[in-house]
C-alpha positions in Angstrom: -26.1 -32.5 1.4 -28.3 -29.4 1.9 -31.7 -31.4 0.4 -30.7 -34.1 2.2 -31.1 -32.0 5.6 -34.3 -30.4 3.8 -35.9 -34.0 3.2 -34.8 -35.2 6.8 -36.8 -31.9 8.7 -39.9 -33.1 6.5 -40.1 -36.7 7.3 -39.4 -35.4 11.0 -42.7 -33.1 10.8 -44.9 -36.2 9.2 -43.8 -38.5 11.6 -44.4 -35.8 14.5 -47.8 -35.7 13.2 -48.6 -39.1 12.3 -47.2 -39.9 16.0 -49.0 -37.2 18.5 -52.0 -36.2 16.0 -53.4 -32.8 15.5 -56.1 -32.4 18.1 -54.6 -29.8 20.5 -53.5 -26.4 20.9 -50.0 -28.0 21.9 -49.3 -30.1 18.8 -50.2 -27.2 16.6 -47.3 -25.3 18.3 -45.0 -28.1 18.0 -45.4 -27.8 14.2 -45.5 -24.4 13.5 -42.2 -24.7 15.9 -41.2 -27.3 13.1 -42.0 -25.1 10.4 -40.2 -21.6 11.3 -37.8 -23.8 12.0 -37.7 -25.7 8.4 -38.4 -22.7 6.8 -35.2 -20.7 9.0 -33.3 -24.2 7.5 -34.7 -23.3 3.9 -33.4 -19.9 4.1 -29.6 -20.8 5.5 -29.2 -23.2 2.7 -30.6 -20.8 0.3 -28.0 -18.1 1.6 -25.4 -20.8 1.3 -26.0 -21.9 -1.9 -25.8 -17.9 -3.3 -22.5 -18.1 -1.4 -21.5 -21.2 -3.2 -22.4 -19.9 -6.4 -20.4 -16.9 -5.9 -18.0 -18.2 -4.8 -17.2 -20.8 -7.6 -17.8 -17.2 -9.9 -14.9 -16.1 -8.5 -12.6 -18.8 -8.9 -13.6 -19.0 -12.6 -13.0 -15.4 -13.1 -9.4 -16.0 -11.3 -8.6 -18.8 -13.5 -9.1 -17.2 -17.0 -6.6 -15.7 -18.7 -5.6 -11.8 -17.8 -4.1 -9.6 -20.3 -0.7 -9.2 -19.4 1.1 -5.7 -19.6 4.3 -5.0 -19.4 4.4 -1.8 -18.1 2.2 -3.3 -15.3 5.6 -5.1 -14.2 6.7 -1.7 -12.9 6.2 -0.7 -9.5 3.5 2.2 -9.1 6.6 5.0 -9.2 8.0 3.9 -12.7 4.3 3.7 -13.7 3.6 7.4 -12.9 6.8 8.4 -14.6 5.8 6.3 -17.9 2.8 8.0 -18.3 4.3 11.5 -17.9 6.9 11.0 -20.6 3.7 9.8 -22.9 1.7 13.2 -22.0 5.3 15.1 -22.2 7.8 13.2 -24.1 10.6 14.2 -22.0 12.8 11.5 -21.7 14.2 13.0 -18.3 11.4 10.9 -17.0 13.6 7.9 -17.4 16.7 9.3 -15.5 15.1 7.0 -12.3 15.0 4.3 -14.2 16.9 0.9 -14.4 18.5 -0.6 -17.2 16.2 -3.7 -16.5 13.1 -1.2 -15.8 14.1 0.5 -19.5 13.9 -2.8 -21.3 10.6 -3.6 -19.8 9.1 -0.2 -21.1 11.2 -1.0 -24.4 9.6 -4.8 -24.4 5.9 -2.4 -23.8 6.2 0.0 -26.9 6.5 -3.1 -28.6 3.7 -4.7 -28.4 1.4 -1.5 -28.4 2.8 -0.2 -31.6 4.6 3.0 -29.8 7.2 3.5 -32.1 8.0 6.6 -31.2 8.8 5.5 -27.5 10.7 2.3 -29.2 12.9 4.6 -31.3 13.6 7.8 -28.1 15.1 5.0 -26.1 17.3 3.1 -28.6 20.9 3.6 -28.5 21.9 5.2 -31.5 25.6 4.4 -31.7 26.7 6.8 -34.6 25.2 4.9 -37.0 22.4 6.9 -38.1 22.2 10.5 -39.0 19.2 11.5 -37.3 15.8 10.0 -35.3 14.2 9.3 -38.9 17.3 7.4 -40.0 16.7 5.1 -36.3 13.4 5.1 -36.9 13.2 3.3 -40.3 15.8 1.1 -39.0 14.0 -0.4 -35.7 10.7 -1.0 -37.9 12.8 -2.7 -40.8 15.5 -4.9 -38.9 14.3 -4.5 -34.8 10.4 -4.6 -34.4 10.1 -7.9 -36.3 12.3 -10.0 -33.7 11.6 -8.1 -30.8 7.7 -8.9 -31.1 8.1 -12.4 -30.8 10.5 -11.8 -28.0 8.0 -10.0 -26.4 5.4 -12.0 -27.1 7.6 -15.4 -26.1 8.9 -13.6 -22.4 5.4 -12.2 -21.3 4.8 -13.6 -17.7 8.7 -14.1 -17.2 9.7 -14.9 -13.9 13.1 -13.7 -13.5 14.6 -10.3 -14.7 18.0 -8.9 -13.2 21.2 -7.6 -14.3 24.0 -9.8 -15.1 26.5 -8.4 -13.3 29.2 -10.7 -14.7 28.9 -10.1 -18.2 28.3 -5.5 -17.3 30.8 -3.1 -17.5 31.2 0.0 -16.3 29.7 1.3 -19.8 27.7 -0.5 -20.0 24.5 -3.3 -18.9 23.8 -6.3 -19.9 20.3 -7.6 -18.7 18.6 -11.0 -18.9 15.3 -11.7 -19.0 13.9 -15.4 -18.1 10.6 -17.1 -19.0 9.6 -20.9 -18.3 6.2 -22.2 -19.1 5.7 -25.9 -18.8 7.8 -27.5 -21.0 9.0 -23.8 -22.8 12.0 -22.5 -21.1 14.1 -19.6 -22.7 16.6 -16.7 -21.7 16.9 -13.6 -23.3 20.1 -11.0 -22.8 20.0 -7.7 -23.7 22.6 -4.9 -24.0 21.3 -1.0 -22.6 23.8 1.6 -22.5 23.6 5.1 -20.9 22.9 8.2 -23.5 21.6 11.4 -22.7 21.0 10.6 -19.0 19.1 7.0 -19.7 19.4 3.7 -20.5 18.9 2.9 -24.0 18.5 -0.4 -25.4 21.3 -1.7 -28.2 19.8 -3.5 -30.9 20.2 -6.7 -32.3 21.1 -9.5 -30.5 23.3 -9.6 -27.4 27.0 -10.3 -28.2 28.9 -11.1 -25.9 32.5 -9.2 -25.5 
């Protein structure tokens, strides 16, 4: 559309010409009128089509995939208190937080390989002597399933506390995804220790 409007100002200063000659001091001002103008024309559809260009830039950069982090779920609080514990290791950093909030930053040491932070906030039930004990446990039997959970719920939509299946001991929270034709709901069981939420593993049994 923008050469078309280029091509139409030419054929306007030929005819102009071809019409009304060149032989006075008044035609020549007509077209050097026509030209600043053509050339004012030239330069707006220039501008535009650097707009344009930018423009569909933009788009394309909105369109492409973006690396998804979990602990980029978390509002900007919750975010400042993550990286505190990981300068500090104090778990007291967590008091604040949710059940649903600690599964997120469980779902996050995950898939960056923190197993450190995986091991401080799972619930140890009695069942193992000591952190090494937990430790070797959640990389034998936990980290296995819990990648492909994490890996399977990135860009969930919905995330909430199931209030009908808590107790007063404890929280049971579920976690859904749906992506076209994929659809899948994940429950998970945190209970409080030492002041946090701490996630129980294995799968969710209900009861």
């Amino acid at each position: 559309m923008f050469k078309l409007a280029l091509r139409f100002c030419y054929v306007t200063i030929i005819m102009l010409v071809i019409l009304t000659g060149c032989g006075n001091d008044s035609q020549t001002e007509t077209i050097e009128q026509l030209q600043t103008q053509l050339s004012e024309r030239e330069d707006y559809v220039a501008q535009l089509t650097r707009d344009n260009q930018a423009l569909r830039a933009s788009i394309q950069q909105l369109q492409r995939p973006q690396t998804f982090s979990y602990i980029e779920q978390l509002d900007e609080v919750a975010r400042g208190h993550y990286q505190a514990f990981l300068e500090t290791k104090d778990l007291t950093h967590f008091e604040s937080f949710t059940s649903a909030e600690m599964f997120v930053v469980f779902l996050h040491s995950v898939v960056t390989g923190e197993d450190d932070v995986s091991t401080s906030i799972l619930y140890n039930d009695g069942s193992f002597a000591d952190v090494s004990d937990l430790k070797a446990y959640y990389q034998e039997a936990v980290f296995r399933g819990y990648i492909e959970t994490a890996l399977d719920f990135r860009y969930f939509y919905d995330l909430h506390v199931d209030e009908t299946q808590s107790r007063t001991d404890k929280d049971v929270v579920k976690m859904s995804v749906k992506f076209e034709l994929f659809s899948a709901t994940h429950l998970v069981e945190l209970r409080k220790q030492d002041g946090i939420w701490k996630v129980v593993a294995g799968p969710y049994r209900e009861g």
